[in-house]
MIDOSE-1310 file (N, C-alpha, C; in nm, 2 decimals, decimal comma, always signed):
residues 131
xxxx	-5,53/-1,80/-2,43/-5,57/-1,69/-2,51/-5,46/-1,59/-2,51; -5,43/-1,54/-2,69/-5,32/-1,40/-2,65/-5,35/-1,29/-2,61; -5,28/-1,25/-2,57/-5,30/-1,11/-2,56/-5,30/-0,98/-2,64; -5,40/-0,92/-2,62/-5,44/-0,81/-2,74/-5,29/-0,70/-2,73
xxxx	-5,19/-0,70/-2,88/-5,07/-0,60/-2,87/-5,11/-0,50/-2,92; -5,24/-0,47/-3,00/-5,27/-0,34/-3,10/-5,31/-0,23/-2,97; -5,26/-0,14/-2,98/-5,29/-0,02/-2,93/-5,37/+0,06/-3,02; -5,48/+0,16/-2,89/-5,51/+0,28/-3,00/-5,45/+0,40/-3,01
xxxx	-5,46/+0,44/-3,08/-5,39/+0,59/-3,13/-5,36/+0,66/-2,98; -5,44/+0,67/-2,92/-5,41/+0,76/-2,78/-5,27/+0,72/-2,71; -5,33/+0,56/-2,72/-5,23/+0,51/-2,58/-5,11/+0,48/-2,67; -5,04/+0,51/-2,82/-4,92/+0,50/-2,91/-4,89/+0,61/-2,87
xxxx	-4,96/+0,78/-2,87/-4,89/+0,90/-2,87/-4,81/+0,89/-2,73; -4,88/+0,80/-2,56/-4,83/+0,82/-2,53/-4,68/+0,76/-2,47; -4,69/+0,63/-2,53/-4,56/+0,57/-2,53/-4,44/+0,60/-2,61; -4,47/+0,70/-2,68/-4,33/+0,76/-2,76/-4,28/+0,86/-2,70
xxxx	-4,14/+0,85/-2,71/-4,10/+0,94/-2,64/-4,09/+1,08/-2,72; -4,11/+1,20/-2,58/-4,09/+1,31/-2,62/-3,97/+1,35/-2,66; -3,85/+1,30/-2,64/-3,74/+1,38/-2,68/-3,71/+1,28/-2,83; -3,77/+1,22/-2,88/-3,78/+1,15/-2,99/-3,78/+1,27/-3,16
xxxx	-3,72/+1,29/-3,23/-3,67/+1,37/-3,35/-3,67/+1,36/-3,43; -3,74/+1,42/-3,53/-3,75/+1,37/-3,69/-3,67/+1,41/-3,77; -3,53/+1,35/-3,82/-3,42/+1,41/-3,91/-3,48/+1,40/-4,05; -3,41/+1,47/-4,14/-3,45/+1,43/-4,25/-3,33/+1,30/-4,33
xxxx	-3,41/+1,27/-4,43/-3,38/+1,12/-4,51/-3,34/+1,20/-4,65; -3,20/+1,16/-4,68/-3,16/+1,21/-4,82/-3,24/+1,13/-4,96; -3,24/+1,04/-4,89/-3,30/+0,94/-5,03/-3,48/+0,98/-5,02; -3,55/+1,03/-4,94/-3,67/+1,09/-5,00/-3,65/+1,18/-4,98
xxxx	-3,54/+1,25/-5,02/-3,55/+1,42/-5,08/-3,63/+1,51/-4,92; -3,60/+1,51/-4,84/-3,61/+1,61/-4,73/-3,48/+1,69/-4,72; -3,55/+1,79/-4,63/-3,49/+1,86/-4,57/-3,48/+1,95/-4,47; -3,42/+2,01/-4,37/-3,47/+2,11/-4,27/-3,47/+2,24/-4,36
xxxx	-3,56/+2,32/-4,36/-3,57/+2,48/-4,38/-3,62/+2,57/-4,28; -3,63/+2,70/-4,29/-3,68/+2,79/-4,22/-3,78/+2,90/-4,36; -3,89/+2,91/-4,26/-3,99/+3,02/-4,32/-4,02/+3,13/-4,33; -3,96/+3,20/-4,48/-3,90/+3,32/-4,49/-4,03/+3,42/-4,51
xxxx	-4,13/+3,35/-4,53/-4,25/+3,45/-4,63/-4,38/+3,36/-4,61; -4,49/+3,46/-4,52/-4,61/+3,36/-4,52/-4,69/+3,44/-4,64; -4,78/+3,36/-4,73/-4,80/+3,38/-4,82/-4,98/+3,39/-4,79; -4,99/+3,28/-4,72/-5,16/+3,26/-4,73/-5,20/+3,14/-4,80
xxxx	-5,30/+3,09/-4,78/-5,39/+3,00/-4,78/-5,28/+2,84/-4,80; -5,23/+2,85/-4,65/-5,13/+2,72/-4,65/-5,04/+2,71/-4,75; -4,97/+2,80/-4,77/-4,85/+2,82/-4,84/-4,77/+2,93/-4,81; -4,61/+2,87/-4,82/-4,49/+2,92/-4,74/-4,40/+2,94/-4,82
xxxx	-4,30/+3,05/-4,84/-4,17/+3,07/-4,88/-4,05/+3,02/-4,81; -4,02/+2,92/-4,82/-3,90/+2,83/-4,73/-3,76/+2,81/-4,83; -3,68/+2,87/-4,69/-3,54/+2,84/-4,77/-3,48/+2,72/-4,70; -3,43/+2,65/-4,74/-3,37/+2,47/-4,69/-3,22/+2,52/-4,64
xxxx	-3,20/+2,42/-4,56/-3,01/+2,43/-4,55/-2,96/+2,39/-4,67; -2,99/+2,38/-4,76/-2,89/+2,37/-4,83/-2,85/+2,50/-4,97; -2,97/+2,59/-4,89/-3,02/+2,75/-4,95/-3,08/+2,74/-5,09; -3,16/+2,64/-5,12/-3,29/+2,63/-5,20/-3,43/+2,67/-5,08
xxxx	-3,46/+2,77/-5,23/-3,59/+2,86/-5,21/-3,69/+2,76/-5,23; -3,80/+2,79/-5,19/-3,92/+2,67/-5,30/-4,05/+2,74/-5,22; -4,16/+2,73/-5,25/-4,28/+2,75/-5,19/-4,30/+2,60/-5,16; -4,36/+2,63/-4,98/-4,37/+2,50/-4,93/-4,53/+2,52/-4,93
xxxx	-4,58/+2,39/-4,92/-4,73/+2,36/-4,89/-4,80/+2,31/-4,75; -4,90/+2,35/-4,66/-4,91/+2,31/-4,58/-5,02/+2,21/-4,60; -5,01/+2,11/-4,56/-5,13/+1,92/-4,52/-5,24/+1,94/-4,45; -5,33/+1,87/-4,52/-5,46/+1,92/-4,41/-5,48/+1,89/-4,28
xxxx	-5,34/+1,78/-4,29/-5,37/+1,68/-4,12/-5,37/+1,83/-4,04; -5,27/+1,91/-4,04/-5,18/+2,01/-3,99/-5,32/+2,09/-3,97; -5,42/+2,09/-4,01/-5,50/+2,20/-4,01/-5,65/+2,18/-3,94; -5,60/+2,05/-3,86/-5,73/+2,03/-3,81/-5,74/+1,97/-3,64
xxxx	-5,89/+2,01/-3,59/-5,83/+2,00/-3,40/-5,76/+2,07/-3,37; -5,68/+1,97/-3,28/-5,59/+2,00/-3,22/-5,46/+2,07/-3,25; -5,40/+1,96/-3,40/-5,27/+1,98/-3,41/-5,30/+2,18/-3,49; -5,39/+2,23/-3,53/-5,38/+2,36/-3,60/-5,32/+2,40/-3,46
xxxx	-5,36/+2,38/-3,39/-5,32/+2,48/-3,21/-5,20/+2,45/-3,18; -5,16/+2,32/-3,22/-5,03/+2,29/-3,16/-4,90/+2,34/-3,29; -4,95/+2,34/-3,42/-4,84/+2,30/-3,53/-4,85/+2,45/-3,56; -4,83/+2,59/-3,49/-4,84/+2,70/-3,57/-4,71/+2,71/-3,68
xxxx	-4,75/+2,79/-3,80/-4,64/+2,82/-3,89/-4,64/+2,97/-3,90; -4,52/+3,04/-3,83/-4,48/+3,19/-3,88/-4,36/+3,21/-3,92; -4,30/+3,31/-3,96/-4,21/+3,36/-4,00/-4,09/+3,32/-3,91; -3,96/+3,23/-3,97/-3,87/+3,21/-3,87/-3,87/+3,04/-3,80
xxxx	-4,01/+3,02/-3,84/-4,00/+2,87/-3,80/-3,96/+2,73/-3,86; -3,90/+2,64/-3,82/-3,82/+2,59/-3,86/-3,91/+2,44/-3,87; -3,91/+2,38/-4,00/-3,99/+2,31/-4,02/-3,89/+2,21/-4,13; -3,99/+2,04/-4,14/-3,86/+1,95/-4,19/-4,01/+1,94/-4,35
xxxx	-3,92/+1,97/-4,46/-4,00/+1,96/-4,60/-3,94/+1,87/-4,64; -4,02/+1,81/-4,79/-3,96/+1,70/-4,85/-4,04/+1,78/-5,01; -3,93/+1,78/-5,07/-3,93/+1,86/-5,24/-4,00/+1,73/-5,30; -4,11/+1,81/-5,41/-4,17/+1,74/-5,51/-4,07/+1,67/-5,61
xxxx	-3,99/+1,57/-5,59/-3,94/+1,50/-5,68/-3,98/+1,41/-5,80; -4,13/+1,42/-5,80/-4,18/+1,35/-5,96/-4,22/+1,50/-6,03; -4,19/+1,61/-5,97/-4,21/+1,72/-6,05/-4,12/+1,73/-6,18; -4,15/+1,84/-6,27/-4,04/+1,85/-6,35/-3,91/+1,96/-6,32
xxxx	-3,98/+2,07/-6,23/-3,86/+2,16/-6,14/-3,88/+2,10/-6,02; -3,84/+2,02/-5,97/-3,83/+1,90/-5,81/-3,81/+2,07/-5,71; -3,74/+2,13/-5,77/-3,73/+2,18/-5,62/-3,83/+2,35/-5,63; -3,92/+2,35/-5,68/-3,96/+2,47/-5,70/-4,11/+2,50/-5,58
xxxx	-4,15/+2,34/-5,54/-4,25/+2,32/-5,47/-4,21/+2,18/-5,32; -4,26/+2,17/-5,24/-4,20/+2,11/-5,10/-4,35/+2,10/-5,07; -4,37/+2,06/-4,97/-4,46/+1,98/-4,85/-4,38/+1,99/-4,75; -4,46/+2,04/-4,63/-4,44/+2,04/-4,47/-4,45/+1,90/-4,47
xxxx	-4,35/+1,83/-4,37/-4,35/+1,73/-4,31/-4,35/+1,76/-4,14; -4,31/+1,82/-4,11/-4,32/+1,85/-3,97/-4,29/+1,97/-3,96; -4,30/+2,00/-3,81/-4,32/+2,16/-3,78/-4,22/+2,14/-3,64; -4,11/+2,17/-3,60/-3,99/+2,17/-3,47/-4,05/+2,27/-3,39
xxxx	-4,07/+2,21/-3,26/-4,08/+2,26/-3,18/-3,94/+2,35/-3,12; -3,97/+2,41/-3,02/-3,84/+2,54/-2,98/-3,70/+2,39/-2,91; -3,81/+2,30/-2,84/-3,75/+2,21/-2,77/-3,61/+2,11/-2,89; -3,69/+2,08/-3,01/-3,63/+1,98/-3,10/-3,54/+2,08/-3,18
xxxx	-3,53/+2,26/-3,14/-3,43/+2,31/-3,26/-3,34/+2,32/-3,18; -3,30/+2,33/-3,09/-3,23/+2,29/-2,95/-3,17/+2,21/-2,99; -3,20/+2,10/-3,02/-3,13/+1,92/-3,01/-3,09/+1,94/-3,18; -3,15/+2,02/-3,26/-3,11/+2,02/-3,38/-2,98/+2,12/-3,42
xxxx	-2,99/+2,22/-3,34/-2,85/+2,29/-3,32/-2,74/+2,19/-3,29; -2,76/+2,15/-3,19/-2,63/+2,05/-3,16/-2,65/+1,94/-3,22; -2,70/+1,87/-3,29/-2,66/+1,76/-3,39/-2,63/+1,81/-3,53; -2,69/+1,94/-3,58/-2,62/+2,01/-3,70/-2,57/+2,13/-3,68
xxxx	-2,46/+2,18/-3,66/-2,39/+2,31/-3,57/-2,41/+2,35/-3,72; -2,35/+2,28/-3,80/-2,27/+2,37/-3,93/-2,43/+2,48/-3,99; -2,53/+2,43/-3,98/-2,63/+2,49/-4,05/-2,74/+2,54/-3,94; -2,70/+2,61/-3,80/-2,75/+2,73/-3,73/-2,68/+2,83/-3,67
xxxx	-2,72/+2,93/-3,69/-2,66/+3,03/-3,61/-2,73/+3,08/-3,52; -2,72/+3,13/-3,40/-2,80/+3,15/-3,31/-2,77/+3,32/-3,28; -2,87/+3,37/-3,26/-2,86/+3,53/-3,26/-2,93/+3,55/-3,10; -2,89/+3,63/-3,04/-2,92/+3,67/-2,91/-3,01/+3,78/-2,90
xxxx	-3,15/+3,80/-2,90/-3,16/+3,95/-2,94/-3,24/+3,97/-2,77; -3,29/+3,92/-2,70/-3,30/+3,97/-2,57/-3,24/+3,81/-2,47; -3,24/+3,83/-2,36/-3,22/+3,78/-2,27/-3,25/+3,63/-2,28; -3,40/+3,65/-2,25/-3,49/+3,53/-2,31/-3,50/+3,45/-2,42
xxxx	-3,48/+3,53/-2,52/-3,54/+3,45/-2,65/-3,42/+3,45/-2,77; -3,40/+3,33/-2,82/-3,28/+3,28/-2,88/-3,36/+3,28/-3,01; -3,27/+3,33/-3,12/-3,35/+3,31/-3,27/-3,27/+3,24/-3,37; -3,31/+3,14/-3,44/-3,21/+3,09/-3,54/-3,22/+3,07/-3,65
xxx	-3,15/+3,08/-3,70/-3,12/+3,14/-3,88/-3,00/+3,05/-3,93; -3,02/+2,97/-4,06/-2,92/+2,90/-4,14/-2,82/+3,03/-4,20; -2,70/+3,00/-4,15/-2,56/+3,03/-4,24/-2,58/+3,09/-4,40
């Protein structure tokens, strides 16, 4: 007899690794941005590294259980969108695709230097802002 390889959902989250990072993919139109303007009712004013504006939209997965607790969206936070490309203005509207934790902008500083800057404003707490 084989052995059962399907896992369930629980025991997948916990075999992935944590230091594991979601880049974005040019060919489906992503990108990293940061959130300039909370608007309300799941929707964001995000500017991209590549300094397109767009109102991003927040997913309902994002808004339910657990992940609402874990996935907060404010001002400053650095999140990976992917632009409406069957739109007719592709870049005027986005979708959240993920939400970076403090841990993953860390690892994203240093694999994209050219598009953070890092500001020092107390001791503790490090803030970052695209170029």
């Amino acid at each position: 007899m084989e052995k059962n390889t399907h896992l369930k959902k629980h025991q997948q989250q916990k075999e992935t690794n944590a230091g594991d990072i979601i880049l974005p993919q040019e060919d489906l139109h992503e990108d990293i941005a940061i959130v300039t303007h909370v608007s309300g009712n799941s929707t964001f004013k995000v500017t991209s590294a590549k300094g397109i504006t767009s109102t991003a939209f927040l997913p309902g997965k994002f808004k339910k259980h657990n992940l609402k607790r874990n996935h907060f969206v404010s001002i400053s936070s650095i999140v990976l969108i992917a632009f409406r490309h069957f739109q007719t203005d592709s870049f005027k509207h986005s979708d959240i695709l993920h939400i970076y934790s403090h841990n993953h902008i860390i690892l994203l500083h240093s694999l994209f230097p050219k598009f953070f800057k890092i500001t020092h404003d107390d001791a503790e707490k490090e803030d970052f802002e695209f170029y």
